[in-house]
N, C-alpha and C positions, 0 to 999 in steps of 0.2 A: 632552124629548130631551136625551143629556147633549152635553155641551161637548165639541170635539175641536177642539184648537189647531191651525191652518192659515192658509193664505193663499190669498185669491180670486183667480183670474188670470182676468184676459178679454181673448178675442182676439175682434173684432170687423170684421167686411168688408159692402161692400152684399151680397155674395149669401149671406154663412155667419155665425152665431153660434154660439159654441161658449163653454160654460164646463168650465174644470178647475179642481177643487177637487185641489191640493195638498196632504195632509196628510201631518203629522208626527209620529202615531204609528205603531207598526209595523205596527199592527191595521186601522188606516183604508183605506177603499177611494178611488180616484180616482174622482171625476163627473164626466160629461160629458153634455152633450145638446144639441140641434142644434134648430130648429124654423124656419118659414117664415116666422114673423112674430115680428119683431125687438123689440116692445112688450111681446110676451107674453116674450119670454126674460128680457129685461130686468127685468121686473118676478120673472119667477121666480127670478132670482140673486138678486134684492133681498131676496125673502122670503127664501131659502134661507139667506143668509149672516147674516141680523138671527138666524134660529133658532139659527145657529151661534156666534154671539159673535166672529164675525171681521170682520175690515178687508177689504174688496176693494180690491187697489189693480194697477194696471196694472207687469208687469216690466217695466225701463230694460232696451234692450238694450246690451251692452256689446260692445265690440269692441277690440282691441286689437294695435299695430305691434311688431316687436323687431328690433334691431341689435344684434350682440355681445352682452354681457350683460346689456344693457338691454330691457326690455316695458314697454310703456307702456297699461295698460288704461286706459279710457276708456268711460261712459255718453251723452257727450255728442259732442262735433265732433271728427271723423276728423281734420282739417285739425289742430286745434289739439296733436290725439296726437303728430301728424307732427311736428309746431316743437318740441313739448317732448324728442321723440326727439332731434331734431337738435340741441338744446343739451345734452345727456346727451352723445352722440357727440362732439361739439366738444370738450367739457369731457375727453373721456377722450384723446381724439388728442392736444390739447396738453401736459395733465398726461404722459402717456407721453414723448411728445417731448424733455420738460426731466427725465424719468429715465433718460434711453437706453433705455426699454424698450418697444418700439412698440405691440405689443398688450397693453392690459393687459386683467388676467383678474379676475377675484373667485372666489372659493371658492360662493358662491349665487349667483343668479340675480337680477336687481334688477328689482323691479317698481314702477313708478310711477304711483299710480291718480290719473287727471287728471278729478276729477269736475264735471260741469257745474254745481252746487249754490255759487252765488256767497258764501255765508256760510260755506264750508267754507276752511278756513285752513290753511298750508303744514305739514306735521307731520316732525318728524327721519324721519332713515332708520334703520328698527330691524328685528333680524332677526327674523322670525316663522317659524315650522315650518322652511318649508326654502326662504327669499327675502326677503330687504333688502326689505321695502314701505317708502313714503312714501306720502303723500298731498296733494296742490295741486290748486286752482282750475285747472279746463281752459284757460281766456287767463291766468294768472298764468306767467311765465317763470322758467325755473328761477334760486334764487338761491343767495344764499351759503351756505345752509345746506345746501341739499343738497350744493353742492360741497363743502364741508365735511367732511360726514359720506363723503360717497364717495371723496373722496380718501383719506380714514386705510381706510375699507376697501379699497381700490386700495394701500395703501403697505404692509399687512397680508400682501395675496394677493400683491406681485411684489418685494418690495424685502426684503434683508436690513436691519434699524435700525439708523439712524443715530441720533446725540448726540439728547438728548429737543428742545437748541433748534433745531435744523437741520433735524427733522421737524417741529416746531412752524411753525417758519419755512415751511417749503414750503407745509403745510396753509394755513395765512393768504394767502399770495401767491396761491396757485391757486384759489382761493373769490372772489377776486376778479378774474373777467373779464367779458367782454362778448359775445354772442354774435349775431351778426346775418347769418345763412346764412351764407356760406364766411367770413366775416370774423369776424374774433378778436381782442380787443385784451385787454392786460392793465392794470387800474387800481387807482389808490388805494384803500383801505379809506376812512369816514369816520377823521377827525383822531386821534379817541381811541382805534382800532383801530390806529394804525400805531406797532407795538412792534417792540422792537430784532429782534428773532427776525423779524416781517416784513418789516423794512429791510432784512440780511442778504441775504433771497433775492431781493427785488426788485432789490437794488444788482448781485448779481450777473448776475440776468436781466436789466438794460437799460442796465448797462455795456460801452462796446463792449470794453473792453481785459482785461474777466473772462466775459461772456458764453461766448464760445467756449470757454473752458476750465473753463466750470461742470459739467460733467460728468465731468472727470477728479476735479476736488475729490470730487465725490459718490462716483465709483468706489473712491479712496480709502477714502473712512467707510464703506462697503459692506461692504469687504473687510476692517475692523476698527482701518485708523490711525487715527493720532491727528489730530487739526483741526489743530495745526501741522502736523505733516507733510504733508497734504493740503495745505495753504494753500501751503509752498515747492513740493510738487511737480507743482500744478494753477498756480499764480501766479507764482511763483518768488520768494515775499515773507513774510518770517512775520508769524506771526497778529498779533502786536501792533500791525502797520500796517496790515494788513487791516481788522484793528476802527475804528482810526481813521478808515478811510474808509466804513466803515459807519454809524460813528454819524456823522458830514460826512452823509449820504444822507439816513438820517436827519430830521437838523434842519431839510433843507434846507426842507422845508411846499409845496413846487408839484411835483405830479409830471402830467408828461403822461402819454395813454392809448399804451402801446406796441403795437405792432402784434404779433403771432405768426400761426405757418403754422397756418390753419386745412384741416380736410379739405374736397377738394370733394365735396358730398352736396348734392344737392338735393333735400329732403323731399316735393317732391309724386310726383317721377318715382319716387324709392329706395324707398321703403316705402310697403307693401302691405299695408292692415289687412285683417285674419281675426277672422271672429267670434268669443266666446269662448264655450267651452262652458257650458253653463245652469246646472252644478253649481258653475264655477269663477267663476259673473258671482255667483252667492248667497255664494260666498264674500270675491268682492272687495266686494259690499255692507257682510260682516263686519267685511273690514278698513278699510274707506271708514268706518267705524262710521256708517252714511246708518240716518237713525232710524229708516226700517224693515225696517230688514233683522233676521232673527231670527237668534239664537242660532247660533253653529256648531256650538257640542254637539245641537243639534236637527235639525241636518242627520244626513240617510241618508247617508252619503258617507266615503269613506276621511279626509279631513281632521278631519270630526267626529268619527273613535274615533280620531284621532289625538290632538287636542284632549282628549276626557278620559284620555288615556293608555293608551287599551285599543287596545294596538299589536297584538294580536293579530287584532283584529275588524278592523283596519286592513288587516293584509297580506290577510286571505282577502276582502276587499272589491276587492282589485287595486290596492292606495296604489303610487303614483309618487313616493313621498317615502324622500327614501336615508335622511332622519331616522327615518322611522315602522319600515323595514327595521331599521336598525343597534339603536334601540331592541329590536323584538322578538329578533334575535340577541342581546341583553345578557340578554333572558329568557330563552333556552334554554340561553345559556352558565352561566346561573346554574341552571338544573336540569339543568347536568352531558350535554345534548343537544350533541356539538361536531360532528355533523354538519348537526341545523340550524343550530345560531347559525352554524359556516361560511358555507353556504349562503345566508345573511341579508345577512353581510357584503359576499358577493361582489354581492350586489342591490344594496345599499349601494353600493360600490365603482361598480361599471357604473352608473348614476343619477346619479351628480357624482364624476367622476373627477377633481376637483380638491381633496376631501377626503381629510384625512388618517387621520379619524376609523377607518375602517375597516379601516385596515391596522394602527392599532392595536391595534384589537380583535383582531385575527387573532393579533398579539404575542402577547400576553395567551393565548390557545390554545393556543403553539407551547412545546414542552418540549426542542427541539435549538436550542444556542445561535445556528446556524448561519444559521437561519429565523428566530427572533426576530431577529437582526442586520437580517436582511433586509426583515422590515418594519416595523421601528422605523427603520430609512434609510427604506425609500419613504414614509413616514408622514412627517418631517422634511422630505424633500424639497419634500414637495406646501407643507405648511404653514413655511415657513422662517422666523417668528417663534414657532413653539412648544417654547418653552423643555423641557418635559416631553417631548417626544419626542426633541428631540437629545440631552438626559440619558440616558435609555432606554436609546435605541442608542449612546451612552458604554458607561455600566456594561453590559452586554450583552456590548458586547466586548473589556471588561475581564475580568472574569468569564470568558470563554473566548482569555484572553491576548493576544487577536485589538491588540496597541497600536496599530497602525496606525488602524485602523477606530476605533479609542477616540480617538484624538489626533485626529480628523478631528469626532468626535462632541461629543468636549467643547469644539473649537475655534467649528463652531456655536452648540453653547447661550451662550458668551460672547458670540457677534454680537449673538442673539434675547435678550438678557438686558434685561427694559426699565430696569435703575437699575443703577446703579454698584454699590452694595452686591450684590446678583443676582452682577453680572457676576467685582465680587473672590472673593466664594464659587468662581462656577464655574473662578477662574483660578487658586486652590489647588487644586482637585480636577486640575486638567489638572498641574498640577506635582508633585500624588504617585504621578498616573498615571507622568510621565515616570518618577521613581524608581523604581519597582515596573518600569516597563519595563527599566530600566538591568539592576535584580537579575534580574529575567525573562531576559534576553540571557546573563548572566552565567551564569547556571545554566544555561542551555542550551548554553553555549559548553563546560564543564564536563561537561557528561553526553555532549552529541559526542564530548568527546575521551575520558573512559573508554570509550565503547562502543565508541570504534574500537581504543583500546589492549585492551578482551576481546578484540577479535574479530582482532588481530592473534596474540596470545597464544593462542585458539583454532585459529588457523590453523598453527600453529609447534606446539604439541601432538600435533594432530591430524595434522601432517607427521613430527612427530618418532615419533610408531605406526607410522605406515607404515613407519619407516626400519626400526625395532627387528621388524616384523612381517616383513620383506623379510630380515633379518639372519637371523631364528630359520628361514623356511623354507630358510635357503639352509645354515645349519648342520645343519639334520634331511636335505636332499638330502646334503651330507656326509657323515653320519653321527657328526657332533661335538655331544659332548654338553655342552660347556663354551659358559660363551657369551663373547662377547669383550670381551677389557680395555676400560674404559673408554678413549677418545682413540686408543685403537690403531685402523691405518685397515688396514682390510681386503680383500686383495691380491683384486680383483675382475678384473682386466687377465688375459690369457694371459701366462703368462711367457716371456721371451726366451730365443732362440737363442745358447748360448755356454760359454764354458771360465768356469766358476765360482772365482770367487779370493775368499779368507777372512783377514783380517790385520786388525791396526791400521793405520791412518790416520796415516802419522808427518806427513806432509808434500805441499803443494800450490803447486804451480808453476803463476800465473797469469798466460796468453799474450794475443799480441794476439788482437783478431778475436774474443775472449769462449771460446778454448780453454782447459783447465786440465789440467796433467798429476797426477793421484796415484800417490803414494808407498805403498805397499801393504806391511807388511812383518807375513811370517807364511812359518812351518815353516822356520826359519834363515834365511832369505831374501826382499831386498824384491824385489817387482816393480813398473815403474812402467808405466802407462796411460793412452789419452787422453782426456779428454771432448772431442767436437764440438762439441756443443750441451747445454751444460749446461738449458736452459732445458723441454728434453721429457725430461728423468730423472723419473721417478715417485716422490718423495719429500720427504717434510717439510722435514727436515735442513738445517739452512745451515753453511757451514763456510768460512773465510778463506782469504787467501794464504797461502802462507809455511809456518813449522815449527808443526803444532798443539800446541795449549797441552795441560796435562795436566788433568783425566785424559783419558788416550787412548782414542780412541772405535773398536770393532771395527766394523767395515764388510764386505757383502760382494757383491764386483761381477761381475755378468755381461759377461765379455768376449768381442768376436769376433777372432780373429787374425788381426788385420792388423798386422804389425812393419811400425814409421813410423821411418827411417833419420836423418830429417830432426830428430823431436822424440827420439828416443831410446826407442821406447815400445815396448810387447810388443802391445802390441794397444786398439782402442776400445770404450768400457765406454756399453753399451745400457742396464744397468740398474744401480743402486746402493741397495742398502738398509741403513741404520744398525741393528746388532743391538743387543741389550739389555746 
């Protein structure tokens, strides 16, 4: 009979025997059988599985609690899942606390397998597919190492970077506390652990006269000052004395355990262990690496075509991994499909909305600057240490002149930049943005104002037709075929009622009260006249007081007769126009 690679499982009760052969090729069938006498089954699994070449061994049930971002799977003591929850819990309340940020978040999911297997040894927190595993003894309490590793993934997902020793410093301080249900203390590292960088943040956590104002110091470096500056405007003291009493801290070699606010949680009433599903205990086996657990590539399961990278066989399987989605979207974007790799992303997206990954990818799709801006920002957002995505959406909106949006993009990637060197890079690219912004402005101030001097110029054109077009019908209603002098104003008024007088202009007598009398002299004889109101005569013409200068100008005035006894006059002049 040939060999088919499997695992014997037996479920066994007084009143039922039952055996399933679980196999692991695609071809195998599942066995089962039942019988009334438990001797004879017994023995027949016996022979069945020696013919088979397989292990029988009994599945660990697993089960497992979660709070926040934290799941604590577990083989072994419910109880013992609960305590390691609650120092998970503890550990994230406090660290939040001393960032002013109260919920912190992680970008995955943190899974903690607390296996009952006493030789099994505390292992780092490392991201696998799509969730932060570790691994520890079910009664071993969580220690420095996981706070370690979880803090820098906590300072990743919520905090802009700070100075590499100031983050260093924090990680050191906060891996080191104590966790005993609601109570919380913060302690010494052993001797040779307590470096400047952990002095630093312990001096200011359990100094009373810097405590309180450890937070503004931090908001500063967030926000991109400098450590002195932070140091006067959190302390009111520069750095140099600052350091001096750090290394004083320091030296000092006796530090008591300080107390901090722990949450109140009570682990047996708070959390509620829930079984874990039979596909995902065979895979926490994997990750438990428990010697015998098989292969993940062997597994029938979304994880296992995720695992050999057949992210396709993944998604039609129904994977719940934004990873195994955002992968296969990377395959269809690459065979030119951007309705599915969309479609992928947006899976992606909804499955861990705290990932940026996705709305990168969607960038990468989008051909209007306007939509790349948009999710090369939401992509930054989510992940606010990803140096490449606030570049991105920089040039992005450079590239469609957008300065605003660029000077915002490149001020981030300076935050998220992890080295100085990184950071002077990205702080020339932000200063030739500024230039190029300056010239951008310039030219634009520039083509504003020609297009409004066209279009005042088009407007004064396009009035001056009308004049000339209103001019020529009112000459063809006339019947004049000449068109008229240039500047000459053409007599559009009814003319006035009156005795028409033709002369030279010798002489102007000007009265109170804004009267003028003219001097009219024509056909042997002057006649003089009066204006009332010089101000309604209908005419260009300006002319003085007094005797006019030569050469003498012909003038000819529509008078009405009214003889004024008073000024000496023959009559008042309605209208006056200068002849050529």
């Amino acid at each position: 009979m040939a060999k088919v690679p499997g695992r014997c499982v037996i479920f066994h009760s007084p009143e039922i025997a039952q055996c399933s052969f679980v196999a692991k090729g695609d071809n195998a069938n599942p066995r089962a059988g039942k019988c009334d006498n438990q001797g004879v089954m017994w023995r027949y699994l016996l022979a069945l599985c020696a013919m088979l070449s397989v292990t029988c061994v009994a599945e660990d049930k697993w089960t497992f609690v979660k709070s926040g971002p934290f799941e604590v799977w577990t083989n072994g003591s419910e109880k013992q899942a609960k305590y390691r929850l609650l120092e998970a819990e503890q550990f994230r309340h406090v660290f939040g606390t001393m960032l002013a940020k109260p919920e912190l978040k992680t970008i995955w999911p943190v899974h903690i397998l607390a296996v009952k297997d006493k030789r099994a040894t505390e292992k780092p927190l490392t991201l696998v597919r799509d969730a932060y595993v570790m691994v520890t003894p079910q009664e071993s309490v969580l220690g420095p190492v996981f706070r370690r590793d979880a803090a820098r993934v906590f300072l990743e997902a919520n905090a802009k970077r700070y100075p590499a020793h100031v983050e260093e410093g924090l990680v050191q301080a906060i891996s080191w506390i104590q966790v005993d249900g609601t109570r919380v203390s913060l302690v010494a590292p052993p001797a040779d652990s307590r470096t400047l960088d952990w002095a630093r943040i312990h001096f200011f956590l359990t100094d009373p006269g810097f405590s309180g104002k450890f937070r503004v110091y931090l908001s500063n470096l967030e926000q991109g000052g400098e450590e002195s500056s932070a140091c006067r405007n959190a302390f009111a003291m520069p750095l140099a004395e600052v350091e001096k009493l750090v290394k004083a801290h320091q030296a000092k070699g006796s530090y008591a355990a300080f107390p901090l606010t722990g949450r109140p949680i009570n682990a047996e009433k708070d959390y509620y262990p829930k079984t874990l599903p039979s596909d995902l205990a065979r895979i926490a086996e994997v990750d438990a690496s428990m010697a015998k657990a098989v292969s993940l590539a062997d597994l029938i399961t979304p994880e296992s075509y995720e695992t050999q990278e057949k992210f396709d066989k993944a998604v039609e399987a129904g994977s719940k991994s934004p990873n195994a989605w955002l992968r296969y979207g990377q395959m269809m974007a690459a065979k030119k499909d951007k309705v599915q790799a969309q479609a992928a992303f947006k899976r992606a997206a909804e499955l861990n909305m705290q990932w940026g990954a996705p709305y990168a990818e969607f960038a990468k799709l989008e051909t209007a600057p306007a939509r790349q801006m948009f999710y090369w920002k939401k992509a930054a957002e989510l992940e606010l240490r990803n140096v490449a995505y606030w570049e991105a959406y920089a040039t992005t909106a450079t590239e469609a002149n957008q300065f605003n949006d660029a000077a915002k993009g490149w001020a981030g990637a300076e935050r998220a930049a992890p080295s100085a060197q990184e950071r002077a890079r990205l702080t020339q690219a932000r200063r030739d943005i500024e230039t190029r912004r300056a010239e951008y402005a310039e030219a634009e101030r520039r083509r504003i104002s020609d297009e409004r001097y066209r279009e005042i110029e088009r407007l004064k054109a396009e009035a001056l037709g009308e004049i000339r077009k209103a001019e020529a019908s009112a000459n063809a209603r006339m019947g004049s075929d000449t068109a008229p002098a240039k500047d000459q104003v053409e007599k559009w008024w009814d003319p006035e009622k009156g005795d028409k007088i033709t002369g030279t202009l010798t002489r102007v007598d000007c009265l109170a009260g804004g009267l003028a009398k003219l001097h009219i002299a024509g056909g042997g004889k002057t006649r003089v006249v009066l204006i009332r109101e010089p101000s309604k005569l209908a005419t260009k013409e300006t002319f003085g007081c007094g005797i006019q200068k030569a050469p003498a100008r012909k003038v000819e005035a529509i008078v009405q007769p009214k003889p004024d006894a008073k000024y000496g006059t023959v009559g008042d002049v309605v209208q006056l126009d200068f002849l050529p």
